[in-house]
DRENDO-1510 file (C-alpha; in Angstrom, 1 decimal, always signed):
<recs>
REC; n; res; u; v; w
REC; 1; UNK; +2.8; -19.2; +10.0 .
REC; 2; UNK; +2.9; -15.9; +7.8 .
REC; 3; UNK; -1.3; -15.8; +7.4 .
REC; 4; UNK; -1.5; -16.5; +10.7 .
REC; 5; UNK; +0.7; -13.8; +11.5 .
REC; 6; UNK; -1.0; -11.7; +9.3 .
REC; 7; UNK; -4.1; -12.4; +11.3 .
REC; 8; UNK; -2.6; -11.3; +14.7 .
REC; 9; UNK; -1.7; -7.8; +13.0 .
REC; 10; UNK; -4.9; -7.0; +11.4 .
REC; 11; UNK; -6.4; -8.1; +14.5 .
REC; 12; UNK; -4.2; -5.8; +16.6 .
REC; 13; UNK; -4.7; -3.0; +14.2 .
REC; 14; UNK; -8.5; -3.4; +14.8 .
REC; 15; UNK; -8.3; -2.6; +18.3 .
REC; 16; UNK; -7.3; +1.4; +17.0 .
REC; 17; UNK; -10.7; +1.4; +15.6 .
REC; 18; UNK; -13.1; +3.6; +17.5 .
REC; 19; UNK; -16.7; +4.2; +17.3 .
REC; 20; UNK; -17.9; +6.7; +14.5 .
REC; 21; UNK; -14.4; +6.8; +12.6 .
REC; 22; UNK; -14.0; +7.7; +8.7 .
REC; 23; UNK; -11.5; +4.1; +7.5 .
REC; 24; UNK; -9.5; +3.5; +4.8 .
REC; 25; UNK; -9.6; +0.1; +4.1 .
REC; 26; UNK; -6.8; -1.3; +2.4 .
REC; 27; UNK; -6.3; -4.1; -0.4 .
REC; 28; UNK; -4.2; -7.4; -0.3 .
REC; 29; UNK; -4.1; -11.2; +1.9 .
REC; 30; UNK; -3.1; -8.9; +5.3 .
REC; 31; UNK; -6.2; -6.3; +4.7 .
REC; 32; UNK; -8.6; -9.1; +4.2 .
REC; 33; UNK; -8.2; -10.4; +7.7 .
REC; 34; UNK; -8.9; -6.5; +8.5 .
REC; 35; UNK; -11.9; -6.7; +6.6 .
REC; 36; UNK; -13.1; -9.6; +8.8 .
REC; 37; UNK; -12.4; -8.4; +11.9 .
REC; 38; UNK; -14.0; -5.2; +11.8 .
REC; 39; UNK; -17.0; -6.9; +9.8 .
REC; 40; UNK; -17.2; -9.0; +13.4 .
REC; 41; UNK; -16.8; -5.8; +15.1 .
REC; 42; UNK; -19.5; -4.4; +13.1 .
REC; 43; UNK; -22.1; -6.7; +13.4 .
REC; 44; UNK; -20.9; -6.3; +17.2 .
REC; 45; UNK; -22.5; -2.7; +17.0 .
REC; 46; UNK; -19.1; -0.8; +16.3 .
REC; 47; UNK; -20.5; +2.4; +13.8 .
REC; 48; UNK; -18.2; +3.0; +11.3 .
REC; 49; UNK; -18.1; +3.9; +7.8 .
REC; 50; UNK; -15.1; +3.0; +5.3 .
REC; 51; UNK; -13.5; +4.0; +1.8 .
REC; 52; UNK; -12.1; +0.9; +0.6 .
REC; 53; UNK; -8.8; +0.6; -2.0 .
REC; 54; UNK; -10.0; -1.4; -4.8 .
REC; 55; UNK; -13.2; -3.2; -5.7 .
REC; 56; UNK; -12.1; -6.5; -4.6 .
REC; 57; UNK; -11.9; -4.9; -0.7 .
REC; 58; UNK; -15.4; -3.1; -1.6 .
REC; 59; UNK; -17.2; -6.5; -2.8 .
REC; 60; UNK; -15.5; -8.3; +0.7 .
REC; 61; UNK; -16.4; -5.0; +2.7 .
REC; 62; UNK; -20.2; -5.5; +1.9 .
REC; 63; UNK; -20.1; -9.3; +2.6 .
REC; 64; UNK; -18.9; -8.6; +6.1 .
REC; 65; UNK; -21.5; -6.0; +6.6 .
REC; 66; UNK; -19.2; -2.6; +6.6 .
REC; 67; UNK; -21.0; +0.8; +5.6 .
REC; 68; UNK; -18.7; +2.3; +2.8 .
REC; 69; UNK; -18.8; +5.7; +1.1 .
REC; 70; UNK; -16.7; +7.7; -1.2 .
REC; 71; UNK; -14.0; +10.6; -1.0 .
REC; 72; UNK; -16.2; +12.5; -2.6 .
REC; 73; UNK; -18.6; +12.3; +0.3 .
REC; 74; UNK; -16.3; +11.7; +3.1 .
REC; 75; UNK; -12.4; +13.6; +1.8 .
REC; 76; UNK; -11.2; +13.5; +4.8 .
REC; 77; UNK; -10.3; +10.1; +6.7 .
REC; 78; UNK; -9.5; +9.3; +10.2 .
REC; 79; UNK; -7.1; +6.5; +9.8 .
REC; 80; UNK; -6.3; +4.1; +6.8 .
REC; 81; UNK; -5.3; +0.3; +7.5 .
REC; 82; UNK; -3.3; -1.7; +4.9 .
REC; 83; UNK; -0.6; -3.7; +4.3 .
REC; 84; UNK; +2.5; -3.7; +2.2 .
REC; 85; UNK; +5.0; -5.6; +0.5 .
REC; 86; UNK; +7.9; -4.3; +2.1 .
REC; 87; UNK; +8.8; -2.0; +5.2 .
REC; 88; UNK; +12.0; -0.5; +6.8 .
REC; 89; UNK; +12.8; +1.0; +10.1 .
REC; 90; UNK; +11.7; +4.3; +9.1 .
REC; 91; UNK; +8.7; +3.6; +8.0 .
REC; 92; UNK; +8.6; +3.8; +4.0 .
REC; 93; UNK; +7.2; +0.7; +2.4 .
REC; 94; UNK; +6.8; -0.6; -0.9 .
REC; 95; UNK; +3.5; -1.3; -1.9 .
REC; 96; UNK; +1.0; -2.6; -5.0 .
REC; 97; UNK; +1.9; -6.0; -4.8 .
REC; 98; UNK; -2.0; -6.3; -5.3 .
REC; 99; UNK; -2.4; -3.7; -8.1 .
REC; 100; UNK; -4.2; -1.1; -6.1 .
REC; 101; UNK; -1.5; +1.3; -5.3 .
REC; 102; UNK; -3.1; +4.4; -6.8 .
REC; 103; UNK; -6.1; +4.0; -4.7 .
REC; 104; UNK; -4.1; +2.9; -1.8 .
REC; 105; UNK; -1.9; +6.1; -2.0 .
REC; 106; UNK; -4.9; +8.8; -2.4 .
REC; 107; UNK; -7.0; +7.3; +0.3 .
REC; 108; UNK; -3.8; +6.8; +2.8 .
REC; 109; UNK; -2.9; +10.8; +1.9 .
REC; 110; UNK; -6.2; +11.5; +2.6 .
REC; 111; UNK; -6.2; +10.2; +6.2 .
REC; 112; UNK; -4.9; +11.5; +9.2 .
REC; 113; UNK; -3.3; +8.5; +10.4 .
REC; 114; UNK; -2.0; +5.4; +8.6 .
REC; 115; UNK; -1.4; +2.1; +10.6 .
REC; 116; UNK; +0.6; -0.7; +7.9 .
REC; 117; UNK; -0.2; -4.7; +9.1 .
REC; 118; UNK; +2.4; -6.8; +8.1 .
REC; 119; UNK; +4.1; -10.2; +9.3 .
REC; 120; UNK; +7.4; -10.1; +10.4 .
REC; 121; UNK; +8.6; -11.2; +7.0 .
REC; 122; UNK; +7.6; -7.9; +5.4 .
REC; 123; UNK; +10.1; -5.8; +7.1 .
REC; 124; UNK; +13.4; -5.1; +5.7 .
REC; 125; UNK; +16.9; -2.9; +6.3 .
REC; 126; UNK; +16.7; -1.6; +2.4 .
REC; 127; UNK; +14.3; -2.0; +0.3 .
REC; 128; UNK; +14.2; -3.4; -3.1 .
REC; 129; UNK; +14.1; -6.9; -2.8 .
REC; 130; UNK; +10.2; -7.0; -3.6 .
REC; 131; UNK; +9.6; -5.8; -7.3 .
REC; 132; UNK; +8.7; -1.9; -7.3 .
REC; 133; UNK; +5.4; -1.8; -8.8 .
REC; 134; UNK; +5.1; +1.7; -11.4 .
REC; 135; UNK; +1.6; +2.0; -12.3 .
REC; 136; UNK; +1.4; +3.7; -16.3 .
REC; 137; UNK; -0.7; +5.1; -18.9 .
REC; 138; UNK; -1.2; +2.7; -21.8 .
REC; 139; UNK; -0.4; +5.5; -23.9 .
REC; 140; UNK; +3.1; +6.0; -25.1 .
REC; 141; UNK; +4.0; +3.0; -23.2 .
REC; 142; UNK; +7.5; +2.5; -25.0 .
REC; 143; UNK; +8.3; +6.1; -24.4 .
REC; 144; UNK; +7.1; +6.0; -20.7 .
REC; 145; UNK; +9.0; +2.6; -20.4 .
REC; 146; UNK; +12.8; +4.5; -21.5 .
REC; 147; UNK; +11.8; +7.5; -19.5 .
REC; 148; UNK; +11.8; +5.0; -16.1 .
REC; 149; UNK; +15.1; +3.1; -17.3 .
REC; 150; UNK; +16.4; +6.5; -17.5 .
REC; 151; UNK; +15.4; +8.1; -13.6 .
REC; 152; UNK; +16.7; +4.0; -12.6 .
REC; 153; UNK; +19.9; +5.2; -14.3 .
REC; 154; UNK; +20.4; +8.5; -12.4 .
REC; 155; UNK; +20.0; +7.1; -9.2 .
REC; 156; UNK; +22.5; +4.3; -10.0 .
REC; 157; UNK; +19.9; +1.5; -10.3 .
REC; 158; UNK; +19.6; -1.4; -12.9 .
REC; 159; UNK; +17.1; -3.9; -12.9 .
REC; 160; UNK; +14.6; -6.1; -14.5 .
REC; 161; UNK; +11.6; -3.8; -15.8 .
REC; 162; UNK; +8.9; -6.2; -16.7 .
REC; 163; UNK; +4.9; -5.6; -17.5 .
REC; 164; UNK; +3.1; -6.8; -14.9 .
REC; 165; UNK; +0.9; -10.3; -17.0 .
REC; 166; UNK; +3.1; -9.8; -19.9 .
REC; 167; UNK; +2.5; -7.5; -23.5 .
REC; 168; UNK; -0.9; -10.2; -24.8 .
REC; 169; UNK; -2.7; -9.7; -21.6 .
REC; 170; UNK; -1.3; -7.2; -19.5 .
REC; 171; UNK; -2.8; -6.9; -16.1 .
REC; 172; UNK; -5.6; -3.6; -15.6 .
REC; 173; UNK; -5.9; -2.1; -12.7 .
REC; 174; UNK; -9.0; -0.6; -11.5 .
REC; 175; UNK; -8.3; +2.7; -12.7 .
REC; 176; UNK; -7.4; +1.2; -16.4 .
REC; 177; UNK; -3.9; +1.8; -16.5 .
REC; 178; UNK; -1.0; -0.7; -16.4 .
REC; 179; UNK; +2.1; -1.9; -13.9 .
REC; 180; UNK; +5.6; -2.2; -14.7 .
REC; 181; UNK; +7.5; -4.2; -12.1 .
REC; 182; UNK; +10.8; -3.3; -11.2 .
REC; 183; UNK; +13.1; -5.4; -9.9 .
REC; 184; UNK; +15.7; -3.4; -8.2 .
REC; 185; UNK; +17.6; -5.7; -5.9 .
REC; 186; UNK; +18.6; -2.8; -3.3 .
REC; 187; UNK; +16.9; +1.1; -3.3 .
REC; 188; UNK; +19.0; +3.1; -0.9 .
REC; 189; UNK; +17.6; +6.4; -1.7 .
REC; 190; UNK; +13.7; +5.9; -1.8 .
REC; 191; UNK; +12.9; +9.4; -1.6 .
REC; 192; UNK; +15.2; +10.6; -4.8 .
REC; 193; UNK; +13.6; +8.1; -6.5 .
REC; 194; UNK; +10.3; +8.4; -5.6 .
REC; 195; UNK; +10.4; +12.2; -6.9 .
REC; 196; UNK; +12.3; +11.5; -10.6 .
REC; 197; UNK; +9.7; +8.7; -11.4 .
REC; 198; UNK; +7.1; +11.1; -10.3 .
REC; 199; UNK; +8.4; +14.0; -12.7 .
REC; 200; UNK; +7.7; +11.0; -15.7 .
REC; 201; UNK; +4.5; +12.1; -18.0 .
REC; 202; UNK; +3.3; +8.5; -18.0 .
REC; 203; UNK; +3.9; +7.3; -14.8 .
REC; 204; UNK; +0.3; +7.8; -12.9 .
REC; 205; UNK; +2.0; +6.7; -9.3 .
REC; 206; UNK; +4.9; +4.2; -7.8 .
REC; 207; UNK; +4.7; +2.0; -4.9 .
REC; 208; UNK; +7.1; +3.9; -2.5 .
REC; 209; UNK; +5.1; +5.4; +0.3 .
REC; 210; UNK; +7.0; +7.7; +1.9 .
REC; 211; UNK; +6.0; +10.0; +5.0 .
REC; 212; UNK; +2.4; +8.2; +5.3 .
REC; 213; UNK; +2.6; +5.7; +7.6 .
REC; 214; UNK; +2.4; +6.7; +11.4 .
REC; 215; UNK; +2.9; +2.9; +12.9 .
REC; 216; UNK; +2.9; -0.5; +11.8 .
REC; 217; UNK; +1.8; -3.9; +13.8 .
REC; 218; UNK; +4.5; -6.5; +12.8 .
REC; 219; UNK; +3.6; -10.3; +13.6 .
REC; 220; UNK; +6.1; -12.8; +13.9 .
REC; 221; UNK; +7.0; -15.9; +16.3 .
REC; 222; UNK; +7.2; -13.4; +19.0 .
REC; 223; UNK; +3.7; -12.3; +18.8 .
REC; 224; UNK; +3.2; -8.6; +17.5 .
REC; 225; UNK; +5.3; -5.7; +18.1 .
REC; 226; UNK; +5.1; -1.9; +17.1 .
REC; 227; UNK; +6.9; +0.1; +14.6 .
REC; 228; UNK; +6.5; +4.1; +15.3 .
REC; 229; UNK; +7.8; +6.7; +12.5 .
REC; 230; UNK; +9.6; +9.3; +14.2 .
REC; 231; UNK; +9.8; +12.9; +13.3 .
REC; 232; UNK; +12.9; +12.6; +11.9 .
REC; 233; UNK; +11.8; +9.9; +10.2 .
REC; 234; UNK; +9.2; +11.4; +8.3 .
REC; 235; UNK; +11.5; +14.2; +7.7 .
REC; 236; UNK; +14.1; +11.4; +5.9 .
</recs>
């Protein structure tokens, strides 16, 4: 049931959309059922523009009919949709499953709101059982590669580091740079975290979102329910 599920979110989400709004358009399985159903609303008459997250959502975003632009042109968003790989109670997720975190992150920071789609088998108490994604620099990869062990280390974390399609073909993303996957079992401290990878020379961005997300639609066997972050949540 979890595509279907899926569905059922992005659906919900779609009915935030209002005429004339600036979108960010996330990337992954949940945001392409997004993609459709504001492509339907679209060809409906709804008048919107969007700044997708990776080229993959750009290439489905034109098949469905959606009018996209740039940051550049439009640097200020109304509201971002997208998924993610895992979310807690509060709010922070883990996200770049799908390789497109970089993007992801500018365009949600450069949105006034940001509404996560998930099913109900996204959401966690802790995160850390999906793999954190750290997106690099090719460059001085073995020096950049230490520097993370090292921040995992300070915050008491150990872990499977591994190169996201392996050191003979390793995966690109969009921007050109590589992912490390870090398997972490259990991150209480996302925030900490977050900050010492952040203060790493090679590290471009990580997958913990923290303080972006204003409220998630959750689908499970109960139908969809909503997640709000609270102020003292995006305080935390």
């Amino acid at each position: 049931m979890s595509d279907e599920w899926k569905r059922l979110a992005a659906e919900r989400a779609v009915e935030d959309v209002m005429p004339g709004m600036k979108l960010g358009i996330g990337t992954g399985s949940t945001a392409e059922h997004f993609v459709k159903a504001l492509g339907a609303r679209v060809r409906d008459g709804l008048d919107v523009i969007g700044v997708p997250t990776s080229e993959r959502t750009r290439e489905l975003a034109q098949s469905e009919g959606i009018q996209l632009t740039t940051l550049e042109a439009e640097p200020q968003l109304d509201l971002t949709v997208d998924g993610a790989d895992e979310l807690d109670p509060s709010l922070v997720l883990i996200k770049g499953g799908g390789g497109a975190l970089l993007r992801e992150k500018i365009v949600a920071a450069a949105s006034k709101r940001m509404i996560v789609i998930a099913d109900a088998g996204k959401v966690v108490d802790v995160l850390g059982a999906f793999a954190l994604p750290i997106e690099v620099m090719p460059f001085g990869l073995g020096a950049t590669w230490n520097a993370i062990e090292a921040a995992l280390a300070e915050n008491g974390l150990s872990g499977d580091l591994v190169l996201r399609g392996g050191k003979d073909h390793p995966f690109v993303t969009d921007g050109g740079h590589y992912i490390i996957d870090a398997s972490l079992g259990r991150i209480e401290h996302p925030a900490c975290l977050a900050e010492d990878l952040a203060a790493i020379p090679g590290v471009v961005e990580h997958g913990l979102f923290i303080g972006l997300a204003d409220k998630a639609y959750v689908a499970g066997a109960d139908g969809v329910r909503v997640v709000e972050a609270t102020a003292q949540d995006a305080e935390n």
